[in-house]
N, C-alpha and C positions, 0 to 999 in steps of 0.2 A: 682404434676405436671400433665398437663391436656396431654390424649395421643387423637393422631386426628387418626379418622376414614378413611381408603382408601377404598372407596366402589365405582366401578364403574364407576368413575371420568378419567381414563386415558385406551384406548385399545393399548398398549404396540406393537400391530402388525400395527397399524396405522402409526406407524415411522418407520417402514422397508423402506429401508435397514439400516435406522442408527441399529451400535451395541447398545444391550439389555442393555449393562452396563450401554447406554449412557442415554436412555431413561427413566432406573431410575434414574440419577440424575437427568435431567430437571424436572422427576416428583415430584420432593423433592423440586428443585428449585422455581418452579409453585407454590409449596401449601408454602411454604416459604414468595413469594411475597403477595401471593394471601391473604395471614392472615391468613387461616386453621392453618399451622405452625407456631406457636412463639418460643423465646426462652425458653428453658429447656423441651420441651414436647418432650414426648418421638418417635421416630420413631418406627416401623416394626421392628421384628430379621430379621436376615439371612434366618432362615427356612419363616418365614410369609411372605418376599418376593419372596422366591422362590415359594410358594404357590402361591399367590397372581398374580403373572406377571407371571407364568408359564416357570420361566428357570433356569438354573443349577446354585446348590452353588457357586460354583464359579463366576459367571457372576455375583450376587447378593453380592458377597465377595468384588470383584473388583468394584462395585459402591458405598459400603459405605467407601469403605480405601480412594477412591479417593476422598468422601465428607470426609473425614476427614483428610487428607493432604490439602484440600484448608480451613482447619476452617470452614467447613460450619456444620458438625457435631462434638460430643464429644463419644467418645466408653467408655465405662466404660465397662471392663471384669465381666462376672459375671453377668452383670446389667442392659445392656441394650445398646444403642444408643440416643443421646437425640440433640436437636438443640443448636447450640452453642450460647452464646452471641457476638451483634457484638463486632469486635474488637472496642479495647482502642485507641483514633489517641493524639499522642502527639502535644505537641502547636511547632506551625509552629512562628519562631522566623522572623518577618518583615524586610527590609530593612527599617530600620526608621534613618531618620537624627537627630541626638542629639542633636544638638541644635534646632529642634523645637521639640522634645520631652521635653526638659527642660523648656520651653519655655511656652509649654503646659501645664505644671503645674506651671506657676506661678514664676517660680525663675527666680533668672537672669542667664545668661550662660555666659560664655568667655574662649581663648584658651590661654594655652601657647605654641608657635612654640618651641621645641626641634632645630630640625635640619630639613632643608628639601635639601639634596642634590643632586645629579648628579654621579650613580659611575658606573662601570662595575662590571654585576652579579658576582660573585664568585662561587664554586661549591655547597658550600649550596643555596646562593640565587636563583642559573639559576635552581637547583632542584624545589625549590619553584612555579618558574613562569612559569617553562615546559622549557624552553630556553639555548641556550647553556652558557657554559662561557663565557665572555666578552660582554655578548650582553649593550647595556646603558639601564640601569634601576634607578628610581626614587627610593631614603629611606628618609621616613618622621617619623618623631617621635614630637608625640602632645598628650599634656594634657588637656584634657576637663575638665571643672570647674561647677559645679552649687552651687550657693546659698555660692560662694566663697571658696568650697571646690572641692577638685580632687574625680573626680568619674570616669575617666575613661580614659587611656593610651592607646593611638593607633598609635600602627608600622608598615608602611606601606611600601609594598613594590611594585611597581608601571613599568609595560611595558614604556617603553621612547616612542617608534615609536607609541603606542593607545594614550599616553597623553601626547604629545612633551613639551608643556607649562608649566606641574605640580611644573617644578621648582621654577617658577617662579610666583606662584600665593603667596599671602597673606592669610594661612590658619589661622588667628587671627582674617579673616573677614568671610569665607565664609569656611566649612569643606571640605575634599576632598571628600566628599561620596555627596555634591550637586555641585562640580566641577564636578568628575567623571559620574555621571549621564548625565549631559548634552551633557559631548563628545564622551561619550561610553557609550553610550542607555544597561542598562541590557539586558541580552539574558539568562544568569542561574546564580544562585547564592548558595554554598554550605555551610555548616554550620557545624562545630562543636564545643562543647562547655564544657566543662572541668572544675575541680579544679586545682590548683596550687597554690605552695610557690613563690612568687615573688622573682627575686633576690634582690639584694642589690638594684640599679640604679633604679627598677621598683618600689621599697616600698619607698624609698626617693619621688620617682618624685609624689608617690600618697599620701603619709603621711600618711603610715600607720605602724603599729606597729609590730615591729619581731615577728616574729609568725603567724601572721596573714594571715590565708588565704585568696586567692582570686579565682574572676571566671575568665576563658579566655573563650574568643569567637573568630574563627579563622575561618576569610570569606573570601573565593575566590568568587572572581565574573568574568565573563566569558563575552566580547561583541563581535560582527561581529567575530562568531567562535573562539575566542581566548582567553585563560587566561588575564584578564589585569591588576588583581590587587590581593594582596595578604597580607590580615590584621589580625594582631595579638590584639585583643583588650582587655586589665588585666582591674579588678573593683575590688575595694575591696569587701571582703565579707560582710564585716558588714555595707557597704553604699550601695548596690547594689543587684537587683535581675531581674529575667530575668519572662516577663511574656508577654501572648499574650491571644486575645479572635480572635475566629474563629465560623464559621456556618457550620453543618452540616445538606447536604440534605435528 
């Protein structure tokens, strides 16, 4: 591991009044940006910077715990200090419409409507959507198709006052995820995504086999300040995977 030289490069009184402590981490931060530091090279001990920047163990204790509470360093007891690698960023799962995702690759798509009704929350639902009991809330239940098979079950459960008409639309022609877009412009979107046993109703409607795990993806989307929509979406496992590419700067 290549250890970088601190000679000269920072006067530690030149930042007064900031505190000392603070001034070693910018100086760490500096040689960080700057390329002097890469990851795994070793930093300074405790004593060579109290040496170094002339101030108390302590003050030198308290800049590297703090670089090492935000990851920006690694302590090995015994061994040293070294620069951390950057963190790992996991794949950011898209709002993408399914049917031109299926689409995009070539297959054919098509939906079967379930139900799309009109009811009043109940106290699991109005939990769901933030809202009280009885408020009017949409439930859709649709099966997505590609390439004539079921890949993917989504149960929806829908703000009435953000999307008065959702009753009433034909999702065998258009999904509710490019309805909803259009009447209630995303504002945030939360994500998370699990395995699970389907029940009975869920593995029938996907045809898939006892046993057989699947994934769930369970998205709240949020417009003009407000929860509006609330979807539970089951894929089988062995037809279905969950993938994204992103850029890092």
């Amino acid at each position: 591991m290549a250890t970088a030289a601190y000679k000269g490069r920072f006067d530690i009184n030149e930042r007064a009044p900031e505190p000392r402590y603070v001034a070693i981490k910018q100086y760490v931060l500096h040689a960080i940006s700057s390329g002097e530091l890469k990851p795994g090279d070793r930093l300074q001990s405790e004593a060579e910077l109290v040496q170094q920047f002339g101030v108390s163990r302590m003050t030198a204790s308290r800049a590297l715990r703090e670089l090492q509470n935000a990851g920006i360093i690694v302590r090995l007891p015994g061994v040293g200090s070294f620069i951390a690698e950057p963190p790992r960023q996991g794949h950011i799962i898209a709002i993408r419409n399914i049917a031109d995702e299926i689409r995009s690759r070539g297959h054919e798509y098509h939906a079967k409507v379930v139900q799309n009704v009109g009811e009043k929350a109940h106290r699991k639902t109005a939990a769901l959507l933030g809202v009280g009991v009885g408020t009017p809330i949409f439930h859709s239940l649709i099966v997505h198709h590609e390439a004539g098979l079921p890949i993917q079950l989504e149960e929806r459960f829908v703000l009435a006052s953000a999307a008065p008409d959702y009753g009433k639309m034909d999702f065998s022609q258009q999904t509710p995820n490019e309805y909803l877009v259009k009447i209630a412009p995303l504002e945030r979107v939360d994500h998370t995504v699990r395995a699970l046993m389907p029940d009975t109703k869920a593995r029938d409607l996907l045809n898939m086999k006892e046993g057989e795990p699947a994934l769930l993806l369970i998205r709240q989307t949020w417009s003009r300040s407000r929860l509006v929509s609330y979807a539970r979406l089951i894929h089988p496992g062995s037809r279905f995977e969950f993938s994204d590419t992103f850029t890092v700067d």
